[in-house]
N, C-alpha and C positions, 0 to 999 in steps of 0.2 A: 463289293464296295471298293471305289477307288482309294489308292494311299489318303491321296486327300481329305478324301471324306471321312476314315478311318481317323485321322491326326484332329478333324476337326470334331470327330465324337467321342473322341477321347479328353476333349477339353472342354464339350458341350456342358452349358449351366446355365444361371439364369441370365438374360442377357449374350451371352456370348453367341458367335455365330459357328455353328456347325460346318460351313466351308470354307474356313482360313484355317491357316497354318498356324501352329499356337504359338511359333517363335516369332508371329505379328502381332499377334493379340488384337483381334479385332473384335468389337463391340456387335452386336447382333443388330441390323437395320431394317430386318423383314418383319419386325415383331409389333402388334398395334400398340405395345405399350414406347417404343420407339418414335411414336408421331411422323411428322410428316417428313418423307425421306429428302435432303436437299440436293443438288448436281453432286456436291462433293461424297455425301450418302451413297449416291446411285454408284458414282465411279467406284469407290470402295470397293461395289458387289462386283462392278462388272471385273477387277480386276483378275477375280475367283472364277466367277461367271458368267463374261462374256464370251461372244460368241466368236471372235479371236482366238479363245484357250482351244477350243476342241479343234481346231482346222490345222494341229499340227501332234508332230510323234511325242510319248511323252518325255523322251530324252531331250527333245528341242524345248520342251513346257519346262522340264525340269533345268535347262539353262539358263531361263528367264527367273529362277525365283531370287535369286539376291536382286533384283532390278526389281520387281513385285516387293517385295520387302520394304526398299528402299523408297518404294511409290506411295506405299501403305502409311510408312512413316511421314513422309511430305504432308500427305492428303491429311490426317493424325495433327501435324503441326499446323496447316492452315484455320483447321476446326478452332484447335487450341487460341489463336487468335480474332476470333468470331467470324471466319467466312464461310461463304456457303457454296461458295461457286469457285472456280481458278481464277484470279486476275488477269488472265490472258485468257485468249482464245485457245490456246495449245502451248503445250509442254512435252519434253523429250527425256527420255532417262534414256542410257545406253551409248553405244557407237555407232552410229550410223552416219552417212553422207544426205547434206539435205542439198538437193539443186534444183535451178530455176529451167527451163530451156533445155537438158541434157537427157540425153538415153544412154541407160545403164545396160553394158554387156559383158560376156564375158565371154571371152575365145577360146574356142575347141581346146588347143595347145597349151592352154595357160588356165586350166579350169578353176583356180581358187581365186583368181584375183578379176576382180572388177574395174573396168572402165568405161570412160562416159563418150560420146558423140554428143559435139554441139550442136541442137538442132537448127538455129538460129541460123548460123553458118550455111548449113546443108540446104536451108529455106531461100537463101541469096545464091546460090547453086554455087556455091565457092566450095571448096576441095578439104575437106573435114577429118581430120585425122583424130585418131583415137588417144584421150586424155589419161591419165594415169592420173588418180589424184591421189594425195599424202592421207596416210590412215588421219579418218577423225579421230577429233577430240571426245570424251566421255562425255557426257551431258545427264546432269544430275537434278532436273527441275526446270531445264532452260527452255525458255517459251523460243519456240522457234515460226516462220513463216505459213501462216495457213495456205498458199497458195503454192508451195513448191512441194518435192518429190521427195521422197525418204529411200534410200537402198541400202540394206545392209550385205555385210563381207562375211566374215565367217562367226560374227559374233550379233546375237539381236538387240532390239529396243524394242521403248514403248512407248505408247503416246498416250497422254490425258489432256481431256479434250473440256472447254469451260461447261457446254452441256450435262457434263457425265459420262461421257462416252470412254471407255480404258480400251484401245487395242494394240497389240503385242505383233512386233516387225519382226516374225523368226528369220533365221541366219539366208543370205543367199534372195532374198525376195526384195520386191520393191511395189509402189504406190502412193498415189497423191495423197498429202495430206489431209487437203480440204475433202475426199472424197471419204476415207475412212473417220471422218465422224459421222458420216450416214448411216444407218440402220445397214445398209445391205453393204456399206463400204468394205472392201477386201486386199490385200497385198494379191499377188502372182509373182512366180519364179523369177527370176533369171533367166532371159535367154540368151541363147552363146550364137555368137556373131560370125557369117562366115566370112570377114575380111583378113 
């Protein structure tokens, strides 16, 4: 039995959900006396139990839980105000880099730190040098662009999506927005650049 699951059947009762941390306190959603589950219902579970959580170590899982917490509680407060869905298309907890046009690399020499290539640039065959961008900002619920690229540095994020969709940016990976709200959507590493 995973911690998790341990934490959560330790608090299990009527109502409650057997896969949350009990310092969330989430309400059980899989239950028929629960009714009908809404996007904001679904994200809740995936946040526990999507298929984001298992595709990484549980030291990287266990980095993300104050950001899961914090998601928990959003999602908790939009309810509280009768929504069912996100007002936006997507939202962001964490620190990550969102860009439009750029590819994210990182150099042999330099293996902790990320930079970007303008692809735009490099598509007009003009001479592209590698960008250094300024640590982001935290991002605590802010809807950001469904059509741009998330990378994160040494610290992850996570995305909730107006569907329902919850997936979690562990440290060091990158991936399109729009593409992880898809069922099969995924992050991939970092690759290091040989320039």
């Amino acid at each position: 039995m995973s911690p998790q699951t341990q934490v959560g059947a330790a608090t299990r009762g009527p109502g409650r959900c057997a896969t949350a941390p009990a310092a969330v306190g989430l309400d059980c959603i899989d239950q028929p006396a629960c009714g009908a589950a809404s996007a904001l219902d679904m994200m809740r579970r995936a946040l526990f139990d999507g298929p984001s959580v298992t595709e990484a170590s549980a030291d990287e899982r266990a980095d993300l839980v104050p950001l899961v917490a914090l998601a928990a509680a959003h999602i908790e407060a939009l309810q509280s105000h009768g929504l069912k869905k996100l007002p936006w298309r997507v939202a962001m907890f964490g620190r990550a880099h969102v860009t439009i046009d750029e590819m994210p690399v990182m150099l042999p020499r330099d293996p902790g730190s990320v930079r970007f290539v303008d692809l735009a640039a490099a598509r007009r065959n003009e001479r592209t040098a590698l960008r250094t961008p300024p640590l982001p900002e935290s991002r605590y619920g802010e809807p950001v662009d469904i059509y741009a690229d998330v990378t994160t540095e040494a610290s992850g994020a996570l995305l909730l999506y107006a569907n329902g969709v919850a997936r979690r940016v562990y440290p060091y990976r990158t991936g399109s927005i729009w593409h992880m709200e898809r069922p099969t959507g995924s992050t991939r590493p970092l690759q290091a650049s040989h320039q």
